[in-house]
SERO-880411 format. One record per residue (C-alpha): residue in three letters; chain; x, y, z. Coordinates in nm, 2 decimals. Example, Ala and Ser with C-alpha at 12.3 -4.5 7.8 and 13.67 -1.06 7.14 Angstrom:
@type: Ala; mol: A; east: 1.23; north: -0.45; up: 0.78
@type: Ser; mol: A; east: 1.37; north: -0.11; up: 0.71
This chain:
@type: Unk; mol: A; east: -1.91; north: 0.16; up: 0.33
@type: Unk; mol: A; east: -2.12; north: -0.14; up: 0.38
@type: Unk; mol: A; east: -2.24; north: -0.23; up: 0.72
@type: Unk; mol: A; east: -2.13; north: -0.54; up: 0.85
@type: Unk; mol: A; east: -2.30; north: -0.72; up: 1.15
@type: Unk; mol: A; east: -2.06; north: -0.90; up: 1.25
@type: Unk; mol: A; east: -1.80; north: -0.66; up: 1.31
@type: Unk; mol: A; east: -1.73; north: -0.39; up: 1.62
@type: Unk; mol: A; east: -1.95; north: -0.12; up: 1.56
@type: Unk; mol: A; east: -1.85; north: 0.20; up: 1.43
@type: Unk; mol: A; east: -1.79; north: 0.53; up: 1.66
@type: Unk; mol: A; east: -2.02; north: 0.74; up: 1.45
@type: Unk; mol: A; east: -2.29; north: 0.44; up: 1.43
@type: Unk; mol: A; east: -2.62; north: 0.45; up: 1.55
@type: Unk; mol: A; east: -2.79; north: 0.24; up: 1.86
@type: Unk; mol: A; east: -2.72; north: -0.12; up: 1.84
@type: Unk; mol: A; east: -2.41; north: -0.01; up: 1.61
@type: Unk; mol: A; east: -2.66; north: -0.01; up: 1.31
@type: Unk; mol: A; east: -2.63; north: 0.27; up: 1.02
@type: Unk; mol: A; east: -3.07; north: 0.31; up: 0.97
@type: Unk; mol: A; east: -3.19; north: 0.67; up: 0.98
@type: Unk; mol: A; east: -3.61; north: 0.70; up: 1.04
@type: Unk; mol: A; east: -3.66; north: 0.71; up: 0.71
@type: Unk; mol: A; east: -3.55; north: 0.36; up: 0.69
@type: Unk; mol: A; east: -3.63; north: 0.18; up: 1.00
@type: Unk; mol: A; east: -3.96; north: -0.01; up: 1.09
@type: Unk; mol: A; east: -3.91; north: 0.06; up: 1.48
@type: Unk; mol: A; east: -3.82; north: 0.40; up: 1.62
@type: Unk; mol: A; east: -3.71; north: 0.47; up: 1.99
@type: Unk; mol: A; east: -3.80; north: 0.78; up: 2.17
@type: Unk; mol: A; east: -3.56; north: 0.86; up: 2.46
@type: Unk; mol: A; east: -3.77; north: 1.05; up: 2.73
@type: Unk; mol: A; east: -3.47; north: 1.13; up: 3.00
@type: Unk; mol: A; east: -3.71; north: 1.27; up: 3.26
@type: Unk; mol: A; east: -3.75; north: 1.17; up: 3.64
@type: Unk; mol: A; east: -3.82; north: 1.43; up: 3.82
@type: Unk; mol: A; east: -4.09; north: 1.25; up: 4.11
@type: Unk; mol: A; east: -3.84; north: 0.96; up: 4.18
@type: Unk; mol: A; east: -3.86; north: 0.93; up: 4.52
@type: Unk; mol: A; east: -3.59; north: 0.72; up: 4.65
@type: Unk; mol: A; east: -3.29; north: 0.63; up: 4.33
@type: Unk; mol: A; east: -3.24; north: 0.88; up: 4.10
@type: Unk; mol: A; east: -3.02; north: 0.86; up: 3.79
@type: Unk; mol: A; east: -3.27; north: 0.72; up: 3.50
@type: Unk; mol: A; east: -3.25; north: 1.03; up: 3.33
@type: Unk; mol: A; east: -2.95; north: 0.90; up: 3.20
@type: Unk; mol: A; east: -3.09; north: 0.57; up: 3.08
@type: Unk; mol: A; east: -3.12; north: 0.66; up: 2.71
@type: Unk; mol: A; east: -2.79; north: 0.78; up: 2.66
@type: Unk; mol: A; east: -2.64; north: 0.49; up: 2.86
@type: Unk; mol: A; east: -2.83; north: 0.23; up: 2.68
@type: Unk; mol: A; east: -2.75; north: 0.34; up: 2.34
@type: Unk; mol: A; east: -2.41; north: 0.34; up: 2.41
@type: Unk; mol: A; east: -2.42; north: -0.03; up: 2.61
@type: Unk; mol: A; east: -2.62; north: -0.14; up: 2.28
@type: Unk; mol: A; east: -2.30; north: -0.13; up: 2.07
@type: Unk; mol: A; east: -2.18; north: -0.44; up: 2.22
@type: Unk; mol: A; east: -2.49; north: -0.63; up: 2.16
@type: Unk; mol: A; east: -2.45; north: -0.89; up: 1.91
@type: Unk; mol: A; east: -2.73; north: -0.91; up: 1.64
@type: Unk; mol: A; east: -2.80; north: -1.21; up: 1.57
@type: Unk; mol: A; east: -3.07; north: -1.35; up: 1.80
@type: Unk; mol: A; east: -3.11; north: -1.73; up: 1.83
@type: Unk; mol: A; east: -3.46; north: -1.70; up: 1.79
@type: Unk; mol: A; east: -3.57; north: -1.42; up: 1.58
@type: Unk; mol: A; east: -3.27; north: -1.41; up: 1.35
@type: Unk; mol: A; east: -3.20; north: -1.13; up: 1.20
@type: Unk; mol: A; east: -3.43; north: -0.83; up: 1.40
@type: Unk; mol: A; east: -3.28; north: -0.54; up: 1.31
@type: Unk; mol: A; east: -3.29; north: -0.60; up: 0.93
@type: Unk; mol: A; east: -3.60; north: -0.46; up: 0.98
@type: Unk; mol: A; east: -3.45; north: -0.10; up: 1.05
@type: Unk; mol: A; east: -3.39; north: 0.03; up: 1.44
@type: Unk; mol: A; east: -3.32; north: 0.39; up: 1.50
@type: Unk; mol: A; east: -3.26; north: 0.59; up: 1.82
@type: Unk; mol: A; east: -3.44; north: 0.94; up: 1.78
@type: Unk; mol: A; east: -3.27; north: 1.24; up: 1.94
@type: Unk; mol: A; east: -3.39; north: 1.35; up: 2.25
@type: Unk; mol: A; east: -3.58; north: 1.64; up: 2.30
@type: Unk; mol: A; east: -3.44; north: 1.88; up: 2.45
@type: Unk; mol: A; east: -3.73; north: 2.01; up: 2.64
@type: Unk; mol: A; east: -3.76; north: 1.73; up: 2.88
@type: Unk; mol: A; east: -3.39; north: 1.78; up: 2.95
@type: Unk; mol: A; east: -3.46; north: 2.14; up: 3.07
@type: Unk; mol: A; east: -3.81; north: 2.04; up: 3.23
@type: Unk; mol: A; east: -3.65; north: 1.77; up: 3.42
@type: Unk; mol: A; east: -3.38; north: 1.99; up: 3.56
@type: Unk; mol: A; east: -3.66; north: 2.29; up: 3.68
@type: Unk; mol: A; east: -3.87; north: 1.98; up: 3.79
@type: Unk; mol: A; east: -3.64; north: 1.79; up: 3.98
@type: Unk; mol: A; east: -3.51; north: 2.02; up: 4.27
@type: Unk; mol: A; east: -3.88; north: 2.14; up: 4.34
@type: Unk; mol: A; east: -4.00; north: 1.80; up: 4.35
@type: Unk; mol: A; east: -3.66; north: 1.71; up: 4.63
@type: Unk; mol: A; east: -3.84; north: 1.99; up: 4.83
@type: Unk; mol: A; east: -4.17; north: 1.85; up: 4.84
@type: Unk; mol: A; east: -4.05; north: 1.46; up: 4.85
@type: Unk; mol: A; east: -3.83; north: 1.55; up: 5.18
@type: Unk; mol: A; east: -4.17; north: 1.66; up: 5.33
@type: Unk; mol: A; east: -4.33; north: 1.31; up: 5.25
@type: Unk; mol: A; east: -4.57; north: 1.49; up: 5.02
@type: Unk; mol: A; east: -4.72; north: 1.67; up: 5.36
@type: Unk; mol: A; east: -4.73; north: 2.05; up: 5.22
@type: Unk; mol: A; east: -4.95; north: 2.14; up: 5.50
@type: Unk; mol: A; east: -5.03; north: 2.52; up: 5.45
@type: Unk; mol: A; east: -4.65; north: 2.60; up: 5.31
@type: Unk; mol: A; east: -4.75; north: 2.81; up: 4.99
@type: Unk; mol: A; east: -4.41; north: 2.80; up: 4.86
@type: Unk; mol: A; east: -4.38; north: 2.41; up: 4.84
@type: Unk; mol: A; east: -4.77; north: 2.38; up: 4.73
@type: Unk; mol: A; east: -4.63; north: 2.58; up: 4.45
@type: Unk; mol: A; east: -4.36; north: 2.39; up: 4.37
@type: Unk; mol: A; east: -4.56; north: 2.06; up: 4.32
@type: Unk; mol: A; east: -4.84; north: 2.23; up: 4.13
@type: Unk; mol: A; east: -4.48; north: 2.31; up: 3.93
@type: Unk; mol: A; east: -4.41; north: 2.01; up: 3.85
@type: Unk; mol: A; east: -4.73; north: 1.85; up: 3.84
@type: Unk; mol: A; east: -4.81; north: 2.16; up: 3.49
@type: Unk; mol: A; east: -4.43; north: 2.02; up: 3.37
@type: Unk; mol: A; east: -4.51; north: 1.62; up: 3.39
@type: Unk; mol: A; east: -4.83; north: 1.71; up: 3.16
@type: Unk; mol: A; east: -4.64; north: 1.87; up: 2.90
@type: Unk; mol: A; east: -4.40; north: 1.57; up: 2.94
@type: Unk; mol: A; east: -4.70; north: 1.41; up: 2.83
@type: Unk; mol: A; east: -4.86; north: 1.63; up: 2.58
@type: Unk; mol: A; east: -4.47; north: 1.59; up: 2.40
@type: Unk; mol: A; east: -4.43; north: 1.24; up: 2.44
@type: Unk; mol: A; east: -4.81; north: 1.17; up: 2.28
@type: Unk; mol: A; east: -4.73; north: 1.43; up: 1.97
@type: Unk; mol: A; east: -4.39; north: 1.20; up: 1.94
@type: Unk; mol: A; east: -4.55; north: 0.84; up: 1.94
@type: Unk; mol: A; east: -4.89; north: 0.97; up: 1.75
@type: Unk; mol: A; east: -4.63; north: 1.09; up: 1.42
@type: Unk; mol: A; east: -4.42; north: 0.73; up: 1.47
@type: Unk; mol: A; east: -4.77; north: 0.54; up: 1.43
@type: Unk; mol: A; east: -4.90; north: 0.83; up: 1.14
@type: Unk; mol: A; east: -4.56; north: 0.73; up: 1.01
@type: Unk; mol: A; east: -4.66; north: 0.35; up: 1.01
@type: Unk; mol: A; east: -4.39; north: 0.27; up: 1.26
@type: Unk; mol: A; east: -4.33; north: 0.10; up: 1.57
@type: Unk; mol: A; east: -4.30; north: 0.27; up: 1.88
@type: Unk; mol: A; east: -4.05; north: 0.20; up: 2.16
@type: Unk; mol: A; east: -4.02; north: 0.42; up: 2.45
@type: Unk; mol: A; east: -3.69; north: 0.46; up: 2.60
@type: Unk; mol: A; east: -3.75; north: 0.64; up: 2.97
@type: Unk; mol: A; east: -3.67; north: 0.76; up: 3.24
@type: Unk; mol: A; east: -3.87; north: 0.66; up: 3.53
@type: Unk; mol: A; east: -4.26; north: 0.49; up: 3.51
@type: Unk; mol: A; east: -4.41; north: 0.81; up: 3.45
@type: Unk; mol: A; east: -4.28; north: 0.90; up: 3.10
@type: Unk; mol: A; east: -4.48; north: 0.64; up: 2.89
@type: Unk; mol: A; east: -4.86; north: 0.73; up: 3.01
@type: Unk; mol: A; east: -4.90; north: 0.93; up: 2.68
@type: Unk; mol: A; east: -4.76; north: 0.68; up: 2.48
@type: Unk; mol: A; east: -5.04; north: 0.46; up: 2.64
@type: Unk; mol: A; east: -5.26; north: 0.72; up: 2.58
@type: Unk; mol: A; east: -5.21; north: 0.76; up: 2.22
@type: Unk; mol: A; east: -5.22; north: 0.35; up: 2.18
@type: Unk; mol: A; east: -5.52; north: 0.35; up: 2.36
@type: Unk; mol: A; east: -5.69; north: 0.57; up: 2.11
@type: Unk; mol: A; east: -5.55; north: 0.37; up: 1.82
@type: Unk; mol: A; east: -5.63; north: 0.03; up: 1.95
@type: Unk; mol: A; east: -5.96; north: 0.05; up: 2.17
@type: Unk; mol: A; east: -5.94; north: -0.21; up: 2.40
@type: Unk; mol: A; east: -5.60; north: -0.24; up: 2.42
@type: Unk; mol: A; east: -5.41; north: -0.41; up: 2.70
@type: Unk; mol: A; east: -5.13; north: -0.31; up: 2.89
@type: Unk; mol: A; east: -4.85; north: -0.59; up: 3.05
@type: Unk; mol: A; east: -4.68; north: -0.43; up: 3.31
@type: Unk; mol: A; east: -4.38; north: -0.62; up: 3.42
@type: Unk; mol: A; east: -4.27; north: -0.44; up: 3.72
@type: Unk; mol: A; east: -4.21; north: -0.50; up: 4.12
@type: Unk; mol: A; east: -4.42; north: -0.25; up: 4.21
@type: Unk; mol: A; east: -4.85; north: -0.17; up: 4.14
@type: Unk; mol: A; east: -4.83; north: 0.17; up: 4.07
@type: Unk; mol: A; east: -5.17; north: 0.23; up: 4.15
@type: Unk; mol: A; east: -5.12; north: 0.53; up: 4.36
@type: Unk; mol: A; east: -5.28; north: 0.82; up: 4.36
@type: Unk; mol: A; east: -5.08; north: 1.14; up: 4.29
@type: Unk; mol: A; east: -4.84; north: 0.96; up: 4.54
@type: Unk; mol: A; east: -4.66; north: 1.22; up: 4.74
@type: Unk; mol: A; east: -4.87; north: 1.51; up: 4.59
@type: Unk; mol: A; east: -4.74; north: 1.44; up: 4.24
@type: Unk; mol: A; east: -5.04; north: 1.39; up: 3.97
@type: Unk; mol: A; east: -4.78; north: 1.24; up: 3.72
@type: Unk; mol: A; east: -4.55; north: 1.06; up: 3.99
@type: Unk; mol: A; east: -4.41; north: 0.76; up: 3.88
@type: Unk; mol: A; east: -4.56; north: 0.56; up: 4.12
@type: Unk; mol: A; east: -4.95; north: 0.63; up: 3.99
@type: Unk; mol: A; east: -4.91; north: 0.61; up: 3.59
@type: Unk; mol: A; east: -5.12; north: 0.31; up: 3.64
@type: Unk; mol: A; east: -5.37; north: 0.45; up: 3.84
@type: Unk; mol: A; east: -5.37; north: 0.70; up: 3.56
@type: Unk; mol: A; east: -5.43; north: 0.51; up: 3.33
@type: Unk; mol: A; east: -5.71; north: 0.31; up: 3.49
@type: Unk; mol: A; east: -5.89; north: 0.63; up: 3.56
@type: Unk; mol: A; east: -5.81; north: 0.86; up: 3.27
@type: Unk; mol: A; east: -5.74; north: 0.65; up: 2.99
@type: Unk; mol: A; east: -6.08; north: 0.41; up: 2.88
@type: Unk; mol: A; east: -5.93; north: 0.30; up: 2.58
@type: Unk; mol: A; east: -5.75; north: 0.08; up: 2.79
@type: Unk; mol: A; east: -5.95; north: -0.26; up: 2.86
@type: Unk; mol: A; east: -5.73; north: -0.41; up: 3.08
@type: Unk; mol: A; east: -5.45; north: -0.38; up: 3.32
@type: Unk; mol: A; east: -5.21; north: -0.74; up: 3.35
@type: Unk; mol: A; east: -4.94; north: -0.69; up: 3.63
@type: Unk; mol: A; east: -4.65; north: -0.94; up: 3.67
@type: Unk; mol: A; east: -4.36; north: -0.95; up: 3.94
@type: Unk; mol: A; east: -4.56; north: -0.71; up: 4.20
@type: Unk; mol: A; east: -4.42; north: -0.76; up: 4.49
@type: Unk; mol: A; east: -4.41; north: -0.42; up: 4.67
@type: Unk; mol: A; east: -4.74; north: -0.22; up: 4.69
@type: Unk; mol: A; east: -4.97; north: -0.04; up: 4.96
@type: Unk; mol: A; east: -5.33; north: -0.17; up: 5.05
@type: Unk; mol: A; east: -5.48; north: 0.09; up: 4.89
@type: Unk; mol: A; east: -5.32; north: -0.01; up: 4.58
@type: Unk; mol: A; east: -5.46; north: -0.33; up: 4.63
@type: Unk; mol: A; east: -5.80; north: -0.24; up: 4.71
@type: Unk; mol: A; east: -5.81; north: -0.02; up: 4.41
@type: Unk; mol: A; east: -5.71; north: -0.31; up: 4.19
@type: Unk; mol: A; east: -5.94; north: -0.53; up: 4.32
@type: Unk; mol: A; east: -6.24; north: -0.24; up: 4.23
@type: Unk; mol: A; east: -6.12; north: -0.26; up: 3.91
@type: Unk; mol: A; east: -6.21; north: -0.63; up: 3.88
@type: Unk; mol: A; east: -6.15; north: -0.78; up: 3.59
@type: Unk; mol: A; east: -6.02; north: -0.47; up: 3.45
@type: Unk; mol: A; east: -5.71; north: -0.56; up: 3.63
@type: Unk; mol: A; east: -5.54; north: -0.88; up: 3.69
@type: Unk; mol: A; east: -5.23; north: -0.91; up: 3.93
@type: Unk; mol: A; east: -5.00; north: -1.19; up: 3.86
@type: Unk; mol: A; east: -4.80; north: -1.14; up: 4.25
@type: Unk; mol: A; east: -4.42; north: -1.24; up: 4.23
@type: Unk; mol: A; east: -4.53; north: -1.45; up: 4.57
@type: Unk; mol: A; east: -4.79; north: -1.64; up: 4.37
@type: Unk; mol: A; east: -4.54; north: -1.72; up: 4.06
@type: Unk; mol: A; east: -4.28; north: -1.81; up: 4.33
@type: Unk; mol: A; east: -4.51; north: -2.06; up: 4.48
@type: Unk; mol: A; east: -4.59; north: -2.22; up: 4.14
@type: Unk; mol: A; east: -4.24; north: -2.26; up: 4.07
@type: Unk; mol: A; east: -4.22; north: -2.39; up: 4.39
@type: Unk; mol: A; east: -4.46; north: -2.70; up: 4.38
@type: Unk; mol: A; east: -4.25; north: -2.75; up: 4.05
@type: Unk; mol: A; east: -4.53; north: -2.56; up: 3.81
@type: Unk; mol: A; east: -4.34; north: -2.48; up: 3.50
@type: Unk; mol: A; east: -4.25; north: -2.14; up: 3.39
@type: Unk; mol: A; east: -4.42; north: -2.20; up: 3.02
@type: Unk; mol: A; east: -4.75; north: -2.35; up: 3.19
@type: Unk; mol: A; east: -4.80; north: -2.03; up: 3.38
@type: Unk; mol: A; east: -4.70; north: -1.78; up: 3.10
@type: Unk; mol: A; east: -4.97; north: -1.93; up: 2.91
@type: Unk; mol: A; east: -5.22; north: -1.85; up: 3.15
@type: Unk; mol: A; east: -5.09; north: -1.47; up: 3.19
@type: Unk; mol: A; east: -5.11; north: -1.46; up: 2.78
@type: Unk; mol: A; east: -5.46; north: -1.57; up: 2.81
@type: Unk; mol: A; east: -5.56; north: -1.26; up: 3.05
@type: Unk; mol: A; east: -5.47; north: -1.02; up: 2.73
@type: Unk; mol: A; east: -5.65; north: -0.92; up: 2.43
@type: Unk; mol: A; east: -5.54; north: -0.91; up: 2.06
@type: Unk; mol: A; east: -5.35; north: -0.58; up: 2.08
@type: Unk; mol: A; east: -5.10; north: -0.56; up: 2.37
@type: Unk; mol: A; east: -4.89; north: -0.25; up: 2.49
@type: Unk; mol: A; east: -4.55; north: -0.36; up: 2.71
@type: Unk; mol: A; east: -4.46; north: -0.16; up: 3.00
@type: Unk; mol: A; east: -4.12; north: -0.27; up: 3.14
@type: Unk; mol: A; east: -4.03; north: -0.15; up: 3.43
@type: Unk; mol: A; east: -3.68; north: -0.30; up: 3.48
@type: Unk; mol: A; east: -3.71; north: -0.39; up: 3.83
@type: Unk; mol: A; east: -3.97; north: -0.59; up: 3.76
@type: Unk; mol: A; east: -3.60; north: -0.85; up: 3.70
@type: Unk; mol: A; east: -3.42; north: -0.97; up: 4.00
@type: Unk; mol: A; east: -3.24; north: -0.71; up: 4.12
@type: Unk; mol: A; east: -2.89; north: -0.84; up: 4.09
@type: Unk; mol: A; east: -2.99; north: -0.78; up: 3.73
@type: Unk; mol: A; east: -3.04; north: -0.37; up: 3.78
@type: Unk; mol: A; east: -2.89; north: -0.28; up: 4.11
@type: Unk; mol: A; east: -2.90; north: 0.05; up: 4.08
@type: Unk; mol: A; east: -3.28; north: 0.09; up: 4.00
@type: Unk; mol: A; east: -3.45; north: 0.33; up: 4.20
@type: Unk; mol: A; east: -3.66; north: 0.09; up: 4.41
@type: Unk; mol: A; east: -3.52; north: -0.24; up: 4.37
@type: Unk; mol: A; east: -3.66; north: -0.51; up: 4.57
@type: Unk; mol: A; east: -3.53; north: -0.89; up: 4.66
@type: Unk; mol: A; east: -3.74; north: -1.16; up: 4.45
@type: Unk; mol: A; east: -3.84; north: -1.08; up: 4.09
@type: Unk; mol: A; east: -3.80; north: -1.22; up: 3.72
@type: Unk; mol: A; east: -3.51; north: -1.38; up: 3.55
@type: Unk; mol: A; east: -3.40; north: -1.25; up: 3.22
@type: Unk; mol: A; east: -3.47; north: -1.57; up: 3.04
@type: Unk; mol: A; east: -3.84; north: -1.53; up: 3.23
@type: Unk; mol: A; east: -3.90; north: -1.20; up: 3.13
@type: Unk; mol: A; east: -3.82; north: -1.30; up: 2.75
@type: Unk; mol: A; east: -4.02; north: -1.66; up: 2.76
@type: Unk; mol: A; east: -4.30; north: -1.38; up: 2.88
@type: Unk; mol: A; east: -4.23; north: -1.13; up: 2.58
@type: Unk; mol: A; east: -4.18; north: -1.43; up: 2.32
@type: Unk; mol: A; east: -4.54; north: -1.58; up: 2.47
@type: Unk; mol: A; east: -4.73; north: -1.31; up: 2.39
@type: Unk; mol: A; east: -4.61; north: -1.28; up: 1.98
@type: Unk; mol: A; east: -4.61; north: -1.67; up: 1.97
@type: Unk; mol: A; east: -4.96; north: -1.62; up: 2.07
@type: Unk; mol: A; east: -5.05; north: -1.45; up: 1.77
@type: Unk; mol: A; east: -5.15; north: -1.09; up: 1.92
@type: Unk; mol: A; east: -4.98; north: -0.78; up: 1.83
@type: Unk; mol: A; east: -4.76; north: -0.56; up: 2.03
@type: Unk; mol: A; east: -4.82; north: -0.24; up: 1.92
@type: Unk; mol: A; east: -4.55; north: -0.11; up: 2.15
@type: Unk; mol: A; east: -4.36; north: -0.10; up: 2.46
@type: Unk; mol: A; east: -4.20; north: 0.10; up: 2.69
@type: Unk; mol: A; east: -3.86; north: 0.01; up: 2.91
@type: Unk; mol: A; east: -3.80; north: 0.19; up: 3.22
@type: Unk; mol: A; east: -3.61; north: 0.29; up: 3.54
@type: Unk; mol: A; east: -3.24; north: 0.19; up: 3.43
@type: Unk; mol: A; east: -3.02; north: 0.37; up: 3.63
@type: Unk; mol: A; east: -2.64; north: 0.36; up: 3.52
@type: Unk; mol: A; east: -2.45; north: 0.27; up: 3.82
@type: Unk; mol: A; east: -2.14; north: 0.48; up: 3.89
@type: Unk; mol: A; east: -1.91; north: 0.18; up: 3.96
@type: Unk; mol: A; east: -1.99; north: 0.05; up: 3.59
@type: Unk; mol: A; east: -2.22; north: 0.01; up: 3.32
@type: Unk; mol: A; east: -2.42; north: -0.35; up: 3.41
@type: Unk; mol: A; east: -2.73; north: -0.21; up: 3.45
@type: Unk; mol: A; east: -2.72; north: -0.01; up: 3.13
@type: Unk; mol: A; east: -2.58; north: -0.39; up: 2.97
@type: Unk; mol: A; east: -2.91; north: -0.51; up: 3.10
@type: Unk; mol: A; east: -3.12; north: -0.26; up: 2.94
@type: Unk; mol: A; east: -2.98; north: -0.28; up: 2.62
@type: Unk; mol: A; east: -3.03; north: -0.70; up: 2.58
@type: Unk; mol: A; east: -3.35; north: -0.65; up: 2.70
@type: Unk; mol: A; east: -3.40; north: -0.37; up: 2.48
@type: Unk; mol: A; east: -3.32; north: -0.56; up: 2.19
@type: Unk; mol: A; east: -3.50; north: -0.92; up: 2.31
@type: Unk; mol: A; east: -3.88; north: -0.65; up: 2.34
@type: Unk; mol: A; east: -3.79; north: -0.49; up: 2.00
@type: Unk; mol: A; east: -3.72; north: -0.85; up: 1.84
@type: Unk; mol: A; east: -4.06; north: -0.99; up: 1.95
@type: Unk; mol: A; east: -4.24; north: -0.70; up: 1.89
@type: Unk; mol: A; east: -4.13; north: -0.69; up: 1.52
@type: Unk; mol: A; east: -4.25; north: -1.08; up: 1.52
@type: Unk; mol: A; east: -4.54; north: -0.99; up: 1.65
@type: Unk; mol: A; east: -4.63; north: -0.76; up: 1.34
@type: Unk; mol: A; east: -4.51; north: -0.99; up: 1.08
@type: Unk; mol: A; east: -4.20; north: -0.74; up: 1.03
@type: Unk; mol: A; east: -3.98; north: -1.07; up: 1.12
@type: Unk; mol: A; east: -3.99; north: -1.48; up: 1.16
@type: Unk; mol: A; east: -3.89; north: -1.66; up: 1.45
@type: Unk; mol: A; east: -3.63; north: -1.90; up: 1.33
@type: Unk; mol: A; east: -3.77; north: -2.27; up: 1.35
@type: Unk; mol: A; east: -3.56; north: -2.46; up: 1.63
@type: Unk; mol: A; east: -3.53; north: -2.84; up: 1.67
């Protein structure tokens, strides 16, 4: 049967109702459902599996890039280690989060962090063996999670590919932490990792932040020009004194380098966009924003060389936040492609 775009997509079909297998597809997905540190919302375990299955009502043609998934898309199966992991991980790291991280001299929670601090590395081991074959495989990676933590070895592995590689964090929140709550992969320090483990990485660009501790903030400023923080506050005020949105995405495109990793953490939108994310918080990025942002840094000429989209929680009164996901999804995989000459923007008027 020949697959037509324009028509419902098929039961059996894969995500964004397209037919590719890997074999065919420039840009492969790798669904990490792990969230075991999440320390307030839960439920972005779930996010893959939601998110392919919002994808099927995404239409696919895209005003400005056409005709992106020509260029292949396919959802790799999950593995189903981090399914188990994250269940062993998850209720030890409820003990240890309901103690604020304060073990004191309990040996029997001390044990269940150091737990689940050895399961997040080989959460990371897996996730850099998966993204090292995409890229052996000359493909594009796109990391499905989860919650912030699952893409450091993602990073990691683009790090070692692209010295001097970027990473554009679109997010509410630093995470600059470190081993917040006694977790050494907690979602709320894969930055922090990152900055201190990872020196292929040249520079850190933040946009959105709007909820962090001073010690987050005093670690960033250490890192001087290694990171730049782009405060929802600060792009609030611009707005404003009527500074326009394109003005100041051009100056947070100039901050980057010519390779560029994307870390989306979805409640880096306004919340009414994702209200069940784990930590939402009032202020944020509109959806048009965030893709003006994404389209910026391909229209600029340098390369994504992947991205990662995080902390979607599937509500239980409906599937909006998963709807979110998926357009977005699809707007980070479109640009990306640009970005590597896989596809054209279409010329507007």
């Amino acid at each position: 049967m020949s697959f037509d775009p324009n028509a419902a997509a098929p039961a059996d079909s894969g995500i964004f109702g397209l037919p590719y297998g890997p074999e065919e597809s420039q840009l492969l997905y790798l669904p990490v459902p792990w969230e075991a540190t999440t320390s307030y919302g839960g439920g972005t375990a779930g996010a893959p599996e939601a998110i392919r299955a919002a994808s099927r009502q995404v239409d696919l043609f895209d005003l400005e890039v056409e005709r992106p998934y020509e260029a292949g898309l396919h959802l790799l199966a999950a593995d189903s280690r981090f399914t188990a992991w994250n269940g062993e991980a998850r209720p030890l790291a409820q003990q240890v989060i309901a103690r604020a991280g304060a073990i004191g001299g309990d040996a029997r929670l001390a044990a269940a962090r150091d737990r689940v601090n050895a399961l997040g590395e080989q959460v990371n081991d897996v996730v850099s063996q998966r993204i090292a074959a995409i890229l052996d495989g000359d493909r594009v990676p796109g990391l499905i999670g989860g919650d912030h933590s699952t893409p450091f070895g993602a990073i990691r592995v683009a790090a070692e590919r692209y010295p001097g590689i970027a990473v554009l964090q679109v997010d509410a929140h630093m995470d600059l932490r470190e081993a917040y709550e006694g977790f050494a992969w907690s979602h709320a320090s894969i930055m922090h990792n990152v900055m201190t483990t990872v020196p292929g990485v040249g520079r850190l660009v933040q946009v959105g932040i709007r909820d962090f501790c001073e010690e987050e903030l005093d670690f960033a400023r250490d890192q001087g020009d290694r990171v730049r923080v782009w405060f929802d506050a600060d792009l609030a005020r611009r707005r404003f004194k009527g500074g326009a949105w394109g003005h100041t995405v051009s100056e947070i495109v100039a901050d980057l380098p010519s390779d560029v990793w994307i870390s989306f953490d979805i409640d880096g939108l306004d919340p009414r966009l994702c209200p069940h994310t784990g930590t939402p918080v009032p202020g944020g990025l509109d959806f048009n924003e965030a893709v003006w942002l994404i389209a910026a840094v391909a229209r600029s000429g340098r390369r994504i060389v992947g991205f990662d989209l995080n902390e979607v929680a599937p509500g239980p009164d409906g599937e909006w936040d998963a709807n979110v996901g998926a357009r977005l999804l699809y707007k980070l995989t479109a640009w990306t492609l640009v970005s590597r000459g896989l596809r054209a923007e279409l010329p507007r008027s």
